[in-house]
TORSE-300107 format. One record per residue (C-alpha): residue in three letters; x, y, z. Coordinates in Angstrom, 2 decimals, always signed. Example, Ala and Ser with C-alpha at 12.3 -4.5 7.8 and 13.67 -1.06 7.14 Angstrom:
2
ala,+12.30,-4.50,+7.80
ser,+13.67,-1.06,+7.14
***
This chain:
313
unk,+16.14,+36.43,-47.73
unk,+19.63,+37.02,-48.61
unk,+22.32,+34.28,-48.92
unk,+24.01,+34.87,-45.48
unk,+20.70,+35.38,-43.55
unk,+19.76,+31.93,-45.37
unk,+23.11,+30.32,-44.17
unk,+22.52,+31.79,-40.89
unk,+18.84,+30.31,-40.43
unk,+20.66,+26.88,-41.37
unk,+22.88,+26.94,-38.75
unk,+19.94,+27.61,-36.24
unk,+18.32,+24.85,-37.59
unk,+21.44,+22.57,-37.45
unk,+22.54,+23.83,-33.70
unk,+19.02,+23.18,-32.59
unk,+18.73,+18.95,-34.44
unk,+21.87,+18.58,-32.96
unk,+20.80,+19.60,-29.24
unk,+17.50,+17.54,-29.37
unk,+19.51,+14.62,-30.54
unk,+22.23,+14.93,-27.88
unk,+19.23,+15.63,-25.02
unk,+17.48,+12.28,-26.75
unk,+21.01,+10.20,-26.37
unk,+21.08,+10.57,-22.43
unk,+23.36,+7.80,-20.92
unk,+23.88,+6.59,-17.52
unk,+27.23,+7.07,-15.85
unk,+27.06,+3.73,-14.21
unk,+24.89,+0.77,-13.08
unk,+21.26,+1.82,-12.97
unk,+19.30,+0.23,-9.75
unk,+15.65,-1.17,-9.78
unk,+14.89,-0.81,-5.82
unk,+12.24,-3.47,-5.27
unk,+10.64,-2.55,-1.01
unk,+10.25,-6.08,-1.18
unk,+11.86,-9.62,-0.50
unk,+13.14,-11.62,-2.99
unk,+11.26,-14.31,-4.30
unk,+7.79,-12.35,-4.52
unk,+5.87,-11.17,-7.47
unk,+7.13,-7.39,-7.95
unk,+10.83,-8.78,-7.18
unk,+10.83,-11.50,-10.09
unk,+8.75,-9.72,-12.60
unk,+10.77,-7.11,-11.92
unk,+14.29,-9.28,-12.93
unk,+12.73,-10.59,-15.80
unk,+12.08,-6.60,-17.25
unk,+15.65,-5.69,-15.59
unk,+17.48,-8.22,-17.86
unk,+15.40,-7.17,-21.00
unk,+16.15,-3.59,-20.37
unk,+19.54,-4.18,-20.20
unk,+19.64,-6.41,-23.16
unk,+18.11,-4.07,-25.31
unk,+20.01,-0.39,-24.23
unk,+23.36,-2.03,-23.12
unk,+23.12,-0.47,-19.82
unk,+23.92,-2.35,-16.65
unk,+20.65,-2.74,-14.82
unk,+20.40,-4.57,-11.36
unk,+17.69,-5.15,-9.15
unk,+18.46,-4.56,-5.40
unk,+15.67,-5.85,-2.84
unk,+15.03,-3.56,+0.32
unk,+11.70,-5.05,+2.22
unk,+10.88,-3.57,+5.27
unk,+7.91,-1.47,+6.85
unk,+5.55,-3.34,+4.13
unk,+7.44,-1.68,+1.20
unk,+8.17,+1.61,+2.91
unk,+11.88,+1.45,+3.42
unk,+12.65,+1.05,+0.36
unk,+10.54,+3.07,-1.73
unk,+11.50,+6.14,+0.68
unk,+15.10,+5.24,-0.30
unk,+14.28,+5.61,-3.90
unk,+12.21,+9.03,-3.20
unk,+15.42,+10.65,-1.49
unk,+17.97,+9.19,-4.33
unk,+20.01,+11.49,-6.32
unk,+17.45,+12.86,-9.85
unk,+20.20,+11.61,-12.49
unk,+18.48,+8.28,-13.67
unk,+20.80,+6.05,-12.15
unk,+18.05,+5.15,-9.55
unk,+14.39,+3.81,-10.40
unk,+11.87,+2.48,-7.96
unk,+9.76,-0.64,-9.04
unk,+6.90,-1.21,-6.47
unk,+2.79,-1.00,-6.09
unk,+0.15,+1.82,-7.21
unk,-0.48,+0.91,-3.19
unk,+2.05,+2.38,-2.22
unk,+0.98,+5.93,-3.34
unk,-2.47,+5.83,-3.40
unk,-3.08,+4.03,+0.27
unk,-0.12,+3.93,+2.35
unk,-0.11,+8.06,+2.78
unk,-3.88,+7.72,+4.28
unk,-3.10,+5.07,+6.45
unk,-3.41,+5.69,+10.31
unk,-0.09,+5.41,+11.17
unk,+1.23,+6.81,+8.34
unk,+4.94,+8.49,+8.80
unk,+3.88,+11.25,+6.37
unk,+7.28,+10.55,+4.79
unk,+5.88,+9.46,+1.63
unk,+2.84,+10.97,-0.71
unk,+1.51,+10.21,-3.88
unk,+3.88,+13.64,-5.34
unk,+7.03,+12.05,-3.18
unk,+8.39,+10.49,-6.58
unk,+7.64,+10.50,-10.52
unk,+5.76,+7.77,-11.69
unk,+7.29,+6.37,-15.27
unk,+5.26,+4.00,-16.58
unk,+3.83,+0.10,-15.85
unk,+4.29,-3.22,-16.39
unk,+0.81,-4.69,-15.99
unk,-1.67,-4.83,-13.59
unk,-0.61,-7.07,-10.90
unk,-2.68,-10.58,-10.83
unk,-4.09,-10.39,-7.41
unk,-5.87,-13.55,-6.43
unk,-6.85,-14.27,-2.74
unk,-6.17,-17.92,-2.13
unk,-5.82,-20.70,+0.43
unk,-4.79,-24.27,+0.29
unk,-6.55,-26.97,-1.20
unk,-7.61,-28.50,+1.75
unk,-8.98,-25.31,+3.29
unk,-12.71,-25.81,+4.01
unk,-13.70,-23.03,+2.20
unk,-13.58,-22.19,-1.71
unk,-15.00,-18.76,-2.08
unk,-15.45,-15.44,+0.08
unk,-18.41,-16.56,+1.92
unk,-17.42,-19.70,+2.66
unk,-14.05,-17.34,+3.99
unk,-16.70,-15.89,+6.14
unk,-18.59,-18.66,+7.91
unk,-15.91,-20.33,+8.63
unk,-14.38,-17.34,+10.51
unk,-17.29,-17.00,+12.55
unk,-17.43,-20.71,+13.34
unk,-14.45,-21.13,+14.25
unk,-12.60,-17.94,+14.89
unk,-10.44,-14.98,+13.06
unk,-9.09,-16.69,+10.21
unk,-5.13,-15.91,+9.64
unk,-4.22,-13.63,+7.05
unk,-0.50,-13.86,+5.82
unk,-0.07,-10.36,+4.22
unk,+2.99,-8.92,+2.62
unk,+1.96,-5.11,+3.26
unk,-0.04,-3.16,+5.53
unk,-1.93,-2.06,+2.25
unk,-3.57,-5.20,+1.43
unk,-3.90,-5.58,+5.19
unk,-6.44,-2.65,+4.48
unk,-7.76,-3.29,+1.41
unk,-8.49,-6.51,+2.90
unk,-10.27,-5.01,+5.73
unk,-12.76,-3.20,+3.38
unk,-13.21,-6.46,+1.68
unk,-13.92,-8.05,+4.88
unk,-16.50,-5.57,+6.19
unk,-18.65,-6.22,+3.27
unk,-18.07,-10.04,+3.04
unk,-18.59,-10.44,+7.04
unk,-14.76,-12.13,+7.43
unk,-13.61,-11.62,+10.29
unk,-9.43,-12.34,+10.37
unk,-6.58,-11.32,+11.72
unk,-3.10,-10.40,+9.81
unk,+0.43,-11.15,+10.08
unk,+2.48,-9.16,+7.89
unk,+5.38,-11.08,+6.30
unk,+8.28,-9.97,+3.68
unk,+6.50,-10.65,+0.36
unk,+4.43,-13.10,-1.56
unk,+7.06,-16.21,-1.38
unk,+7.02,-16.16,+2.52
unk,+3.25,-15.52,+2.58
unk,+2.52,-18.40,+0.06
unk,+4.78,-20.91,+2.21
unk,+2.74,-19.82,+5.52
unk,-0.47,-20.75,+3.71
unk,+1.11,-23.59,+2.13
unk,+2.32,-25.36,+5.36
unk,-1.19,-24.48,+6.61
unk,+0.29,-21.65,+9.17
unk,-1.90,-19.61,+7.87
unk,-5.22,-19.53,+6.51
unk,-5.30,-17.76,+3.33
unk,-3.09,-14.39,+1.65
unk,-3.35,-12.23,-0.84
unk,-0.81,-12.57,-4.03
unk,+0.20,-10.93,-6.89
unk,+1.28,-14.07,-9.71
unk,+3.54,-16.22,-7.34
unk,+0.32,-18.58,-6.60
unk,-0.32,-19.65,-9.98
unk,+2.08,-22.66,-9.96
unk,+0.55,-23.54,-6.77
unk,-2.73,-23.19,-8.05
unk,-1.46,-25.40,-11.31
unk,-0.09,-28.17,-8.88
unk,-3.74,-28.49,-6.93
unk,-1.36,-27.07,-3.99
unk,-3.39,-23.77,-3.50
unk,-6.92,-22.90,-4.60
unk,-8.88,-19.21,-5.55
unk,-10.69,-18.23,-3.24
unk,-11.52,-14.51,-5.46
unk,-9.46,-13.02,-8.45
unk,-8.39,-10.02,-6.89
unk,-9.00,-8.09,-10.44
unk,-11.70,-6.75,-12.76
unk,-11.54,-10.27,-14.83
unk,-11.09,-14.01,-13.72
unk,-7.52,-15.48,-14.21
unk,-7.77,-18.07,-17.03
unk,-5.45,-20.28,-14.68
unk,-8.57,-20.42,-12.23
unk,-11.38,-20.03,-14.27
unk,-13.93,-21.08,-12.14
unk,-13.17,-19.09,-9.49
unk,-15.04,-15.51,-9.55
unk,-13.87,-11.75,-8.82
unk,-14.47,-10.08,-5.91
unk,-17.62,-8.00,-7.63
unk,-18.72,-11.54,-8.93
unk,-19.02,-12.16,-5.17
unk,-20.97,-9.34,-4.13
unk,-18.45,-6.89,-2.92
unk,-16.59,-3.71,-4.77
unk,-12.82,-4.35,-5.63
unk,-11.09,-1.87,-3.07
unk,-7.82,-1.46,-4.94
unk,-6.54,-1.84,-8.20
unk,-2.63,-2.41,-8.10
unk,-0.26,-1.97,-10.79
unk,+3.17,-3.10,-10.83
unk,+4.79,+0.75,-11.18
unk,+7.85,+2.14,-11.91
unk,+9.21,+5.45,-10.03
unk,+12.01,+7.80,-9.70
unk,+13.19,+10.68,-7.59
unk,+11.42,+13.95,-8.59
unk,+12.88,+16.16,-10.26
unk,+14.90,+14.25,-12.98
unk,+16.10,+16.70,-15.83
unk,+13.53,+16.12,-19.25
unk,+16.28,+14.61,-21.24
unk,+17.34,+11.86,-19.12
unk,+13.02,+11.25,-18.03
unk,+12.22,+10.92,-21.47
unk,+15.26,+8.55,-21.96
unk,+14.26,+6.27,-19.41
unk,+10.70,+6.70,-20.41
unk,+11.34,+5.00,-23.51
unk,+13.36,+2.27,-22.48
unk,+10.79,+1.32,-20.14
unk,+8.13,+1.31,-22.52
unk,+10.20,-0.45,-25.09
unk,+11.23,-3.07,-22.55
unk,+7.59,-3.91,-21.06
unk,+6.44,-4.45,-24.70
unk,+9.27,-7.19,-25.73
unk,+8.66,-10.45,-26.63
unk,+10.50,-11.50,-22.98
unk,+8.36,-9.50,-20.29
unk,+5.20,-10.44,-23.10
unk,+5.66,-13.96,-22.64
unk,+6.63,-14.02,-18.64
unk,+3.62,-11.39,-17.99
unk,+1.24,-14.48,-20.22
unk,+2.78,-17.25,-18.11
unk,+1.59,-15.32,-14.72
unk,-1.80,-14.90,-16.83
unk,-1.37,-11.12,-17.24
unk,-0.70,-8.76,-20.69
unk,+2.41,-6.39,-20.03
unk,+1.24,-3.08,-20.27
unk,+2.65,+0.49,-19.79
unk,+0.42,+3.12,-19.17
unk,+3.40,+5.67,-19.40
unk,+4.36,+8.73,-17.19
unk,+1.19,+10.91,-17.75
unk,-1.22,+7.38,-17.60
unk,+0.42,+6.36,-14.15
unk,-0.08,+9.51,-12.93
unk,-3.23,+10.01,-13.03
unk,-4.59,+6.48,-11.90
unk,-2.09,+7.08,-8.99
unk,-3.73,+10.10,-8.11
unk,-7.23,+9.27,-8.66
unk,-6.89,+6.21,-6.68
unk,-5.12,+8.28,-4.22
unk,-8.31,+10.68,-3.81
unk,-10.17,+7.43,-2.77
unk,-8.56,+6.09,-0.30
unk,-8.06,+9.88,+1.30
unk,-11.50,+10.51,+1.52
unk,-12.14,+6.74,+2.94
unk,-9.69,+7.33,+5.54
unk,-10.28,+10.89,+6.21
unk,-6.93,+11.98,+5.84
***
């Protein structure tokens, strides 16, 4: 090789280090917003402030978490598929979302399971159907005979998802109940609480009220028992097959360029495994844990093929 090809070939390799490391330095123009479809006060929404602070801590971006409830998460996460693809927008809601709430019977067909890209995880969410402590029931079957004693027990759900997956539940357990859909986990847990309803489903909120003796387990909502309720056994424990497995998941619009995906890729990952979302994720009694673009994906869409062929759609 002679010396100018050699300086030439140096210069290719130069130009080409120096566009991967501009592509890898991506930067937001402005704020970027964490939509959470739900109300404030409820699982997604503070798990979700406690990663948007760390994220911002650690890249020096301005993150901010804006809640949109409505139409059992709908509103909101439609708003986040039909943002602008430049990063500045991120969606922070349920694998339910995509892998049930397309089947569903009244579905708007306005969102699918390929509406949005999926960017990673934080953990699983810590499901756990519970009532108070006075309820005269402590497990699924006792859920179930006293429903048919003494009527439809009320449900206080914060989606039309867990309405359903609740209504699978129910078919095999014999409950029979009826649902009132509310804005999140805080409002559902202060029905329950002030005994206006019977018993809801919820994603880590309950575990102080299950500390205080003000709430009880009726089922971990999971494949493992919460070490906060020990005692209390999973839905397959109880005889019945856990209908959905929810994962608190991040999204964006489709179509963001590589550069700025892979950005935000990493500083989701990196965030989810600090110390700070560690230790919050251990005090709801979960592990943080990112299963990445390509892992989200693919439960999404598996899950997805599920629920499709459940509900024939």
């Amino acid at each position: 090789m002679t010396f100018r090809a050699m300086l030439f070939a140096a210069a290719v390799t130069m130009a080409a280090t120096l566009s991967g490391a501009s592509r890898a330095d991506w930067q937001p123009s402005g704020p970027i917003t964490i939509i959470v479809p739900f109300g404030a006060g409820g699982s997604t929404d503070i798990f979700g402030r406690v990663f948007a602070t760390e994220m911002q801590k650690q890249t020096g971006w301005t993150v901010l978490v804006e809640n949109r409830p409505g139409a059992g998460g709908l509103i909101g996460q439609i708003a986040v598929a039909n943002a602008k693809p430049d990063g500045q927008t991120l969606g922070l809601s349920s694998t339910s979302m995509f892998a049930v709430e397309p089947f569903m019977p009244d579905a708007s067909g306005e969102l699918q399971p390929d509406s949005v890209d999926f960017m990673g995880t934080l953990s699983v969410i810590p499901y756990a159907i519970v009532a108070g402590s006075k309820a005269p029931f402590d497990d699924l079957k006792g859920l179930a005979e006293y429903s048919k004693a003494k009527g439809p027990a009320k449900f206080s759900s914060t989606s039309a998802q867990l309405t359903l997956a609740m209504e699978q539940l129910a078919k095999e357990i014999g409950i029979k109940f009826v649902a009132a859909q509310t804005s999140g986990s805080g409002e559902s847990l202060q029905l329950v609480a002030g005994r206006h309803a019977d018993f809801t489903i919820s994603g880590g909120v309950h575990v102080p009220f299950v500390l205080d003796g003000r709430m009880k387990v009726l089922a971990h909502f999971m494949d493992e028992r919460g070490s906060y309720a020990p005692n209390a056994k999973t839905v397959d424990e109880q005889g019945a097959v856990l209908p959905l497995r929810n994962y608190f998941l991040f999204n964006a619009p489709k179509g963001l360029p590589a550069d700025v995906k892979a950005t935000l890729a990493k500083a989701i990952d990196n965030a989810v495994n600090s110390d700070a979302v560690r230790k919050y994720g251990e005090s709801i009694f979960v592990t943080a844990r990112n299963l990445g673009p390509e892992g989200s994906t693919k439960d999404v869409m598996e899950q997805a093929a599920v629920w499709k062929a459940r509900l024939g759609k």
